[in-house]
C-alpha positions as CSV (number, residue, x, y, z in Angstrom):
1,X,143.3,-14.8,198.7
2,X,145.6,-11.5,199.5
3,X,143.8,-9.8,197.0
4,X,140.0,-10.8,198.8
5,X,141.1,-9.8,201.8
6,X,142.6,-6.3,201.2
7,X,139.1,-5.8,199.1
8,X,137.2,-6.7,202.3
9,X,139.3,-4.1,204.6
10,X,138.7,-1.3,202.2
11,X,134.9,-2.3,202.5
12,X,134.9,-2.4,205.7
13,X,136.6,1.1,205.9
14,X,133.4,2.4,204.4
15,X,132.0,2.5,207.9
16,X,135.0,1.8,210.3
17,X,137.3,3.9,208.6
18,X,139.6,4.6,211.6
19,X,139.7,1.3,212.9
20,X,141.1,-0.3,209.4
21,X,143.9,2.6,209.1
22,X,145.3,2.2,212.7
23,X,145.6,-1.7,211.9
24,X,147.3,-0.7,208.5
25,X,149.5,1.9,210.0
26,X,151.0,-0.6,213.0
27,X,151.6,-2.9,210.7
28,X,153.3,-0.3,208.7
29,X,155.3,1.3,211.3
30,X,156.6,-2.4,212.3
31,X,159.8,-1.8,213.2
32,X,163.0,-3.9,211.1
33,X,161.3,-4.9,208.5
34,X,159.7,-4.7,205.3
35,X,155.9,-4.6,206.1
36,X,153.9,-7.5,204.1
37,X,152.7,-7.4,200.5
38,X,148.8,-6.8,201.3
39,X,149.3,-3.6,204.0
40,X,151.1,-2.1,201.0
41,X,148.2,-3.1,198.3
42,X,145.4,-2.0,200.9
43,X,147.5,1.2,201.7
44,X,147.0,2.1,198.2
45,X,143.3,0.7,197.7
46,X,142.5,2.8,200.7
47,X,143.7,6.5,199.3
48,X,141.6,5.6,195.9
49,X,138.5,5.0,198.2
50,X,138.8,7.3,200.5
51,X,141.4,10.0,199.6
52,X,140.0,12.9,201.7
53,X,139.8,10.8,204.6
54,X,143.2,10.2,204.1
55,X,144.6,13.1,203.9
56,X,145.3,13.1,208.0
57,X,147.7,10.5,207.5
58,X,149.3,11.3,204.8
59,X,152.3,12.4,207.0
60,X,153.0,9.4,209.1
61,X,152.3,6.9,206.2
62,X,155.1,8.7,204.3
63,X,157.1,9.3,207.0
64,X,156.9,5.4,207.7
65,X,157.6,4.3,203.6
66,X,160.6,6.5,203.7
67,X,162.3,4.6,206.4
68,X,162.1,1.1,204.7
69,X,162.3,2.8,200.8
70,X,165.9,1.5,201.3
71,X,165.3,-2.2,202.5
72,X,163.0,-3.0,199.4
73,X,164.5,-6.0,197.4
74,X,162.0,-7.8,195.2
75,X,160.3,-5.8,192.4
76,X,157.1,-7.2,193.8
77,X,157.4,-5.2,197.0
78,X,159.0,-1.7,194.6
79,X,155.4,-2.2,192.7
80,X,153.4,-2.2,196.0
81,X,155.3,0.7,197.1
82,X,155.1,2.7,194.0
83,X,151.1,1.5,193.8
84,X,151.1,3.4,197.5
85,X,152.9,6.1,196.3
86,X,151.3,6.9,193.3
87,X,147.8,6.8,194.9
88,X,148.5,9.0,198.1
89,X,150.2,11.4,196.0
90,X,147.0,11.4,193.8
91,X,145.1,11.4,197.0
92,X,146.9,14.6,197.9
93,X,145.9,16.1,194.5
94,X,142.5,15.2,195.1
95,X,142.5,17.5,198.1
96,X,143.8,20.4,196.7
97,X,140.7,20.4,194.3
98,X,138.6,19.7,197.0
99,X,140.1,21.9,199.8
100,X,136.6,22.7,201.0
101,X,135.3,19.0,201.3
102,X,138.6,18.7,204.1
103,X,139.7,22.0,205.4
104,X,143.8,22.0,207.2
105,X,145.6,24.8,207.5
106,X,147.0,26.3,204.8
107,X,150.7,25.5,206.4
108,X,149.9,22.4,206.5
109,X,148.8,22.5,202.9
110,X,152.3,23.3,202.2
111,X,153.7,20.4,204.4
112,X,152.1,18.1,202.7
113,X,154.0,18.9,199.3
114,X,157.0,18.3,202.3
115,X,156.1,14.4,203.1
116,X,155.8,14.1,199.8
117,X,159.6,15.6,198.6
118,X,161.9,13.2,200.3
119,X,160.1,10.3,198.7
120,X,160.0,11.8,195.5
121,X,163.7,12.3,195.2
122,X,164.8,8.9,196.4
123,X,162.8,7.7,193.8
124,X,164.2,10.1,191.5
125,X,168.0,8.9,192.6
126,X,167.8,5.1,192.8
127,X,164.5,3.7,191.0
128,X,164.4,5.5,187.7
129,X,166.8,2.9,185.7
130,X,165.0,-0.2,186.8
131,X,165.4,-2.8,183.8
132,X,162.1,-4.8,184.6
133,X,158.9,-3.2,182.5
134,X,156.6,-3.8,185.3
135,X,159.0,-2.3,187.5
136,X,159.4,0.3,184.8
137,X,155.7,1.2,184.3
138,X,155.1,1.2,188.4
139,X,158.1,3.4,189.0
140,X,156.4,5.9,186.2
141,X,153.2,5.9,187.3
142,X,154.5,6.9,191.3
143,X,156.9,9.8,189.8
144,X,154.1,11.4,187.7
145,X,151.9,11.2,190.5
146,X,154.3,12.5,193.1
147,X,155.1,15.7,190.7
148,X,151.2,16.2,190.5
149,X,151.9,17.7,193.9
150,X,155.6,19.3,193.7
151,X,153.7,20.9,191.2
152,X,151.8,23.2,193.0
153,X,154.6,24.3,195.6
154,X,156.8,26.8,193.5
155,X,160.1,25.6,195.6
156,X,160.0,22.3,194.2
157,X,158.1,23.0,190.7
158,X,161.7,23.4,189.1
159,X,162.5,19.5,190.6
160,X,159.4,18.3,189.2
161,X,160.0,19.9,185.3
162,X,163.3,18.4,185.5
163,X,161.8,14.9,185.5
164,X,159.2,15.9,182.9
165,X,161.9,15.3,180.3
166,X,162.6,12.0,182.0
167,X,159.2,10.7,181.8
168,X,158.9,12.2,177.9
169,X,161.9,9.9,177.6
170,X,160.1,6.3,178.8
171,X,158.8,6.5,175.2
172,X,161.6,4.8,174.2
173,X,162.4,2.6,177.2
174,X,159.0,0.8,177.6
175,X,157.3,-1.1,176.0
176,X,153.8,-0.1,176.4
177,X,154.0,3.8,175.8
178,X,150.3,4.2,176.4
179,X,151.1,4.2,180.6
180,X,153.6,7.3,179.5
181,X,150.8,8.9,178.0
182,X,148.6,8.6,180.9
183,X,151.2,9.7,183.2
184,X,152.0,12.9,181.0
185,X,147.9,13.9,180.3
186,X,148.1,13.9,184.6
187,X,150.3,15.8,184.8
188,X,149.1,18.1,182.2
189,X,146.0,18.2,183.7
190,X,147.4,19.5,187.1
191,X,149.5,22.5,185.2
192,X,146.0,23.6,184.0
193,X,144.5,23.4,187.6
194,X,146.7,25.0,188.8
195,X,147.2,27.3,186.1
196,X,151.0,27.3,186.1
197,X,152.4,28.8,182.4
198,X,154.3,25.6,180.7
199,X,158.7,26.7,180.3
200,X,158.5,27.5,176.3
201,X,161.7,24.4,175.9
202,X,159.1,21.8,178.2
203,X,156.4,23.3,175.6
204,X,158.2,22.4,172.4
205,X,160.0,19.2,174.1
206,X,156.3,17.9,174.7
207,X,154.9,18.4,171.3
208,X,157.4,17.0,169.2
209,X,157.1,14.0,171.2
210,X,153.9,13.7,170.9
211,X,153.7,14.5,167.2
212,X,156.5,11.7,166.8
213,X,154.5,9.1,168.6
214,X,151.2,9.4,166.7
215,X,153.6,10.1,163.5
216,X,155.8,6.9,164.0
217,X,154.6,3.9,161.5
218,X,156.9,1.6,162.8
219,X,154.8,1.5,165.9
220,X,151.6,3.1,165.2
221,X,149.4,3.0,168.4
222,X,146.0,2.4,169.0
223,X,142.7,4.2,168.9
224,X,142.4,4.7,172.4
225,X,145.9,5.8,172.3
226,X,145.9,8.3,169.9
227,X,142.6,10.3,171.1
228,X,145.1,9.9,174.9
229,X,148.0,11.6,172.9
230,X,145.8,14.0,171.3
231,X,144.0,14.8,174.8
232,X,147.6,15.9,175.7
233,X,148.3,18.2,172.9
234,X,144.8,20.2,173.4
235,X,145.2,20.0,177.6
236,X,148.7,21.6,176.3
237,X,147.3,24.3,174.0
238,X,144.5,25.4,176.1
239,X,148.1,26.7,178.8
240,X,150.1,28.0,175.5
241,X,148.0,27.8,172.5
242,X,150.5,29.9,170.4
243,X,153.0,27.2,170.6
244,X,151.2,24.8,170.0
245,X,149.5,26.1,167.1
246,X,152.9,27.6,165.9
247,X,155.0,23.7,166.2
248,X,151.8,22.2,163.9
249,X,152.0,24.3,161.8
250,X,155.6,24.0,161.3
251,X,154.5,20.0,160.7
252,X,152.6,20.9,157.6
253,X,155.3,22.6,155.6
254,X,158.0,19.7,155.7
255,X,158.8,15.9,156.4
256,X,156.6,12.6,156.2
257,X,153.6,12.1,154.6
258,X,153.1,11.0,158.5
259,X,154.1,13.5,159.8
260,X,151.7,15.9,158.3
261,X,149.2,13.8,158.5
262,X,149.4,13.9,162.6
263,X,149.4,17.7,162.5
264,X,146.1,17.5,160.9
265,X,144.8,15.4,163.1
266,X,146.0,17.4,166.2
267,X,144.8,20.5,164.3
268,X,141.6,19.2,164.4
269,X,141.3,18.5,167.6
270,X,142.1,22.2,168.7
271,X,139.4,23.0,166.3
272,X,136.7,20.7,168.2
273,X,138.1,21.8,171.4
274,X,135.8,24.5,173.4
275,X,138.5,26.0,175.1
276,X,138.2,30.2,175.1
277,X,142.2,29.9,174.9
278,X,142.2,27.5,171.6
279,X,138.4,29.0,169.8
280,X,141.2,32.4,169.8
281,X,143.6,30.5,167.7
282,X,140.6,28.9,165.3
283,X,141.6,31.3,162.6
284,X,145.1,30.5,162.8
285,X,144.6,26.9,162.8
286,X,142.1,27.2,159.5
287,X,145.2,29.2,158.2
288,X,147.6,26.1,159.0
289,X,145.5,24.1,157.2
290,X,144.4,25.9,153.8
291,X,148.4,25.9,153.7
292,X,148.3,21.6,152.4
293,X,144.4,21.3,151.0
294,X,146.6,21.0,147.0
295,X,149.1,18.0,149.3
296,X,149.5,15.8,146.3
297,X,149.4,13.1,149.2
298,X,145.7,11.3,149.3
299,X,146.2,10.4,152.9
300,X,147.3,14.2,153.7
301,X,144.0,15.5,151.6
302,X,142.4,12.4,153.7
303,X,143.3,14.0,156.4
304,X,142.4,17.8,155.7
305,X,139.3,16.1,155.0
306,X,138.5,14.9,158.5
307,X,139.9,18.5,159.8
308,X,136.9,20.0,158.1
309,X,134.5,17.8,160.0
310,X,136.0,18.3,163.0
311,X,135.5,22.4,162.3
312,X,131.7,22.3,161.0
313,X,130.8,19.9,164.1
314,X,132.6,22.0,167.0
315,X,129.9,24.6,166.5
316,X,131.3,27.5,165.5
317,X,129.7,30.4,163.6
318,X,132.3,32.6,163.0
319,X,132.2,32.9,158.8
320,X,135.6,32.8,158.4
321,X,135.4,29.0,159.8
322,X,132.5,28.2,157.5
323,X,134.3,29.2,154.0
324,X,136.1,25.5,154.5
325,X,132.9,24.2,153.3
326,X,133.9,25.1,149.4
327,X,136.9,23.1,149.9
328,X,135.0,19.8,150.0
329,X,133.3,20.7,146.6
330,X,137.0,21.6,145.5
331,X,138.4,18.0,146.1
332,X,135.2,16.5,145.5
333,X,135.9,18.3,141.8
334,X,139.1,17.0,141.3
335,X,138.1,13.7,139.6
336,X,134.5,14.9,139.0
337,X,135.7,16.4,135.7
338,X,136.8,13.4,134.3
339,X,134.1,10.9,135.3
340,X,131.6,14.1,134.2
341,X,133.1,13.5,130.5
342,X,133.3,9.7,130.8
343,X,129.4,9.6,131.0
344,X,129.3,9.9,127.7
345,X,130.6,7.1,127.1
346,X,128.0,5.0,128.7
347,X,129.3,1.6,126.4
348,X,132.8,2.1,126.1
349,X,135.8,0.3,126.9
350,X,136.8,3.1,129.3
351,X,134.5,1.7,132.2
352,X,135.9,-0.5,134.2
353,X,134.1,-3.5,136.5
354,X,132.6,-2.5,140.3
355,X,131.8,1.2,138.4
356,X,135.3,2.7,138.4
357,X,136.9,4.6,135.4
358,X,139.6,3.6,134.4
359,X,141.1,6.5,135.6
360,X,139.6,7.0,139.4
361,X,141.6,5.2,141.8
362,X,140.1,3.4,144.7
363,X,141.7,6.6,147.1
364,X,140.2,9.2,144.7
365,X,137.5,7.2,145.4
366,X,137.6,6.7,149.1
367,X,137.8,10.8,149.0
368,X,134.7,11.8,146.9
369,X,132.8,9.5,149.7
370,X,133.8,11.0,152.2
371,X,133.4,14.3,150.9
372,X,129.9,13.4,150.4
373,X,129.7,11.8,153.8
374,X,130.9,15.0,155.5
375,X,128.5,17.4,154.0
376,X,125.3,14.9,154.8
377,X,126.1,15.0,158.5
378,X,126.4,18.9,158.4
379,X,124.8,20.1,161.8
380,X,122.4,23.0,160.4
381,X,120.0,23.4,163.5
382,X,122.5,25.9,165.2
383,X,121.1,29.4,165.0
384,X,122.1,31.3,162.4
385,X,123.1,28.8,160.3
386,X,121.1,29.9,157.1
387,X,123.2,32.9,157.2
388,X,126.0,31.1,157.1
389,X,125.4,27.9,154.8
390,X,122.8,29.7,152.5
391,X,125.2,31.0,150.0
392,X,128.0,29.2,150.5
393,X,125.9,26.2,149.5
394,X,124.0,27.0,147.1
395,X,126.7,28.4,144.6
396,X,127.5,24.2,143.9
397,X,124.0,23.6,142.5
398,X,124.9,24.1,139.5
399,X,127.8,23.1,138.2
400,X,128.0,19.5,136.8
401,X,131.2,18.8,138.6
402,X,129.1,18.5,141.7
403,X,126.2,16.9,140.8
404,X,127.5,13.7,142.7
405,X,127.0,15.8,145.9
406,X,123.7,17.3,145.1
407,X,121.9,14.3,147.8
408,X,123.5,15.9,150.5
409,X,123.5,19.4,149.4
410,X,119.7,19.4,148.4
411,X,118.9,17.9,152.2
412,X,120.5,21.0,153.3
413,X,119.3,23.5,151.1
414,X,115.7,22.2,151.9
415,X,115.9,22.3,155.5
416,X,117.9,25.4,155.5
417,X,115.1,26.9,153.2
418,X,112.5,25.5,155.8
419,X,114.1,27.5,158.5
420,X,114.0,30.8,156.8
421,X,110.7,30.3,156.3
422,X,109.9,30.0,159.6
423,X,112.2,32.5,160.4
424,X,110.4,34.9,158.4
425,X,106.6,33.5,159.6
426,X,107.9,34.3,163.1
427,X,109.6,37.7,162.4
428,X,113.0,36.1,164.3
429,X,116.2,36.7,163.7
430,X,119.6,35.0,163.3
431,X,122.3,35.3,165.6
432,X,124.2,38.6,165.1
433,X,127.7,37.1,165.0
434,X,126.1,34.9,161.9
435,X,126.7,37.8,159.2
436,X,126.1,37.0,155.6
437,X,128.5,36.3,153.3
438,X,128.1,39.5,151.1
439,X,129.0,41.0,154.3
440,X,132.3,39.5,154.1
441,X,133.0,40.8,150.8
442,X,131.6,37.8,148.3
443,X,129.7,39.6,145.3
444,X,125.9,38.2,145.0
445,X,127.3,37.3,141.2
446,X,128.5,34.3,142.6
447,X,125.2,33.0,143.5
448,X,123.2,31.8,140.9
449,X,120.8,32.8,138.4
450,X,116.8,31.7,139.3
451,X,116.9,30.6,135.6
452,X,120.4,28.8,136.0
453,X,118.7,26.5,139.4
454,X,115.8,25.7,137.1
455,X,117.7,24.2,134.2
456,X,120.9,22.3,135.8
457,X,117.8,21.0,138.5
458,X,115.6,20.0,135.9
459,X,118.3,18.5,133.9
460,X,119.4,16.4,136.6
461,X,116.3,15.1,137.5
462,X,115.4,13.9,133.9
463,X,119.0,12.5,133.3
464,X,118.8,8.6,133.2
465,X,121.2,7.5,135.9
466,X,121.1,3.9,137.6
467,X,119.8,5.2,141.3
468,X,116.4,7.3,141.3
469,X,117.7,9.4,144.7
470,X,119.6,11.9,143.0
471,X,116.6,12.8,140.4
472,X,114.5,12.5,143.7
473,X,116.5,15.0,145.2
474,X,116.8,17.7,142.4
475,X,113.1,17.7,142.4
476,X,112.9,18.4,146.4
477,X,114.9,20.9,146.1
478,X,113.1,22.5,142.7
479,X,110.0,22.3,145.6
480,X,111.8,24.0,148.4
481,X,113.5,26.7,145.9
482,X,109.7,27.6,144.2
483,X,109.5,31.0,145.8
484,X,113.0,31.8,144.6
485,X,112.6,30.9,141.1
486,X,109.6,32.3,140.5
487,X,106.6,33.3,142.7
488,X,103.6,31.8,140.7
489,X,105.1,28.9,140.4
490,X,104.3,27.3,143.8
491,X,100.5,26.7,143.4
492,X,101.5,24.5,140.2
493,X,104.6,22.8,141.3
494,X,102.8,21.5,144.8
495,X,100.8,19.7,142.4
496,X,102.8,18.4,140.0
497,X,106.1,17.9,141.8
498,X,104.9,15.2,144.7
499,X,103.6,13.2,141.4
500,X,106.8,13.1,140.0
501,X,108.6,12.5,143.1
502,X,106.7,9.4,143.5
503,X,106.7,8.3,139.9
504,X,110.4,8.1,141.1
505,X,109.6,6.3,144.0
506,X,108.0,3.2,142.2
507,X,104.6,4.7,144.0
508,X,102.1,5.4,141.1
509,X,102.3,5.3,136.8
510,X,102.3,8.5,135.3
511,X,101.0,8.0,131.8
512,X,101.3,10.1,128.6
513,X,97.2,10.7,129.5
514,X,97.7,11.9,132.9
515,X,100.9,14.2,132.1
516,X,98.7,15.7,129.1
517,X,96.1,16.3,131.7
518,X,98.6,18.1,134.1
519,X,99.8,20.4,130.9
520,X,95.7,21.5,129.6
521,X,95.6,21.8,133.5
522,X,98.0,24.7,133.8
């Protein structure tokens, strides 16, 4: 029933705003006593509704919580207040973004951070060792909240940095960490608003925490979590990317299999942030990286794995970010050789049931699929991509340690072959920042031969295997590479190639007849 009511006040605030507040406030200033559960709850619903309206009162309604902070007993009435606290103080925060929405003085924009100091430190001085985790949890989200605003007064920012490392330590006094989190990506948050550089100890003090909670197994948190905790090390990065970047990277070279594996994921979310501050540090970060891609760990390569998605998808089209590309080939290849010679073997005892060799593991597995997976949902519509992709592409046709990528790799050949095309119909141009490879010193030896694409294609695509889509797809890509093979080849292969394709398909019978007419034909 206390709950109905305070939601019908803050409705009718809407449109008697003053009217509800003067009721809340004399029932607040009342003198001797505690005022009742329901001003305190309304109080608070009042500065989420209507913070900027608010802002007027923010004085007296602190003024009037400090003078019964003292008399609070039960930890339901310490939750109200702390409920009041922490949304005022946000409601203040929401003002200083908005200064133009509800001009004051700028003195009194300074005061404000005044109300609000008293209040903070008694909380600081007599509520921060609470035992109860509700208490706990209110008492958190009301200092975060409170040093939101200290924050942007430089006489009290050294207060609020203090009990930084206080809330960094609730990770191991509560029980639900994830109300830390949000508390610390808050206050984050208002550092980069305000643009106030992070103390290099806070800096380092913040990202091993962090690391450690995404890195812990013995409480591993959730998927909401851990993209909260990750928000916090890229809101971090874009105030001192260096550091940040720097710490990781110290993550990769040493300690748990864990622990690597939540640098990599961090890493990767500076790569698919688009932050000028972090695209700077890209180059490091692929650098951090290339460091573990020969991690004997299949979780670590796992994870150096999902890095490189997270690079080709954040849009980039610097080169040097692009060269990654090879790697998926590499650890693609690092079974490939094996199962290459074991298909030989078609009817020996080396196969295994559910089509494993004996040999692959269900994680060497798990990594060839997703190696595949990553280079099908490669993003090539970005100007000046065929720069880019062409060549570093089209170097794994060939090789038959690959040839369980070619799907993928002949869907982006095709289309990147389509776009050049165009390109060259239409006399444009790729972006100048897309430079070729052989610009960046790789020899046009490594690209291969006309006559090499037309045999390992060809090959493929009359090799028996149990799925028509890869023979489907060396024969798209013979289409798609005519002109590059050899000119006087296109007239012929339009013909003769869509016949095959849907001889493939199941679509039509190609008889000895009919393929004796296509050879008197040429």
């Amino acid at each position: 029933v206390k709950t109905a009511a305070s939601d019908v006040l803050v409705a009718l605030a809407s449109s008697h705003f003053h009217f509800v507040m003067s009721e809340l406030q004399s029932h607040l200033k009342a003198m001797g006593k505690v005022p009742d559960e329901i001003v305190l709850l309304t109080l608070g619903k009042m500065a989420c509704s209507y913070a900027l309206r608010c802002i007027p009162f923010v004085g007296m309604t602190l003024l009037a919580l400090r003078t019964m902070l003292s008399q609070v007993g039960s930890g339901r009435i310490l939750r109200a207040v702390c409920s009041v606290l922490e949304q005022w103080s946000k409601g203040v925060n929401t003002y200083f973004c908005n200064r133009e929405q509800c001009p004051l003085p700028h003195n009194r924009e300074a005061q404000l951070c005044e109300d609000i100091y008293p209040v903070f430190r008694y909380v600081v001085v007599n509520w921060l060792d609470c035992e109860q985790e509700e208490n706990k949890q209110a008492v958190l989200g009301a200092v975060a909240a409170m040093m939101g605003v200290l924050l942007h007064e430089e006489r009290h920012r050294e207060h609020a940095w203090e009990q930084l490392f206080w809330l960094l330590h609730q990770y191991q006094e509560v029980r639900d960490t994830s109300r830390v989190t949000k508390s610390l990506s808050y206050v984050l948050e208002t550092l980069e608003g305000i643009q106030t550089p992070i103390p290099l100890g806070t800096a380092l003090a913040i990202s091993t925490t962090v690391h450690h909670q995404l890195s812990d197994v013995t409480k591993e948190p959730g998927p909401a979590h851990k993209a909260m905790l990750s928000y916090c090390i890229v809101l971090q990065a874009r105030m001192c990317p260096e550091e940040t970047v720097v710490f990781l990277h110290s993550q990769l070279s040493g300690g748990s299999e864990a622990g690597r594996v939540a640098a990599l994921d961090l890493l990767g979310a500076l790569a698919h942030s688009d932050a000028p501050a972090t695209r700077e540090k890209l180059p490091q970060v692929v650098e951090a990286v290339q460091s573990v891609c020969n991690d004997p760990s299949a979780q670590v390569r796992r994870a150096v794995l999902e890095f490189i998605r997270e690079l080709l998808s954040s849009g980039s089209q610097c080169c040097w970010a692009w060269d990654v590309v090879g790697h998926m080939f590499i650890e693609f290849s690092r079974t490939s050789g094996r199962l290459v010679r074991a298909e030989g073997f078609a009817n020996s005892v080396l196969q295994v049931a559910g089509g494993l060799f004996a040999w692959e593991t269900a994680e060497e597995g798990a990594l060839r699929a997703l190696c595949v997976d990553i280079l099908g949902s490669l993003d090539i519509s970005l100007r000046g991509m065929t720069k880019l992709l062409w060549p570093r592409l089209l170097q794994y046709v060939v090789p038959a340690q690959y040839s369980g990528m070619l799907i993928p790799l002949s869907r982006c050949l095709r289309a990147l072959a389509e776009r050049q095309e165009k390109a060259e119909c239409e006399e444009e141009e790729e972006e100048p920042d897309a430079v070729d490879s052989q610009e960046q010193g790789r020899s046009p030896a490594w690209l291969p031969a006309p006559q090499a694409l037309l045999a390992r294609l060809l090959v493929v695509a009359a090799a028996p295997h149990k799925s028509s889509e890869r023979a489907v797809a060396a024969l798209q890509l013979l289409q798609s590479l005519h002109s590059r093979i050899h000119r006087a080849l296109g007239a012929a292969w339009a013909t003769e190639i869509p016949l095959l394709l849907q001889y493939l398909e199941g679509k039509v019978w190609v008889g000895r007849e009919r393929l004796g007419g296509l050879r008197r034909g040429r």
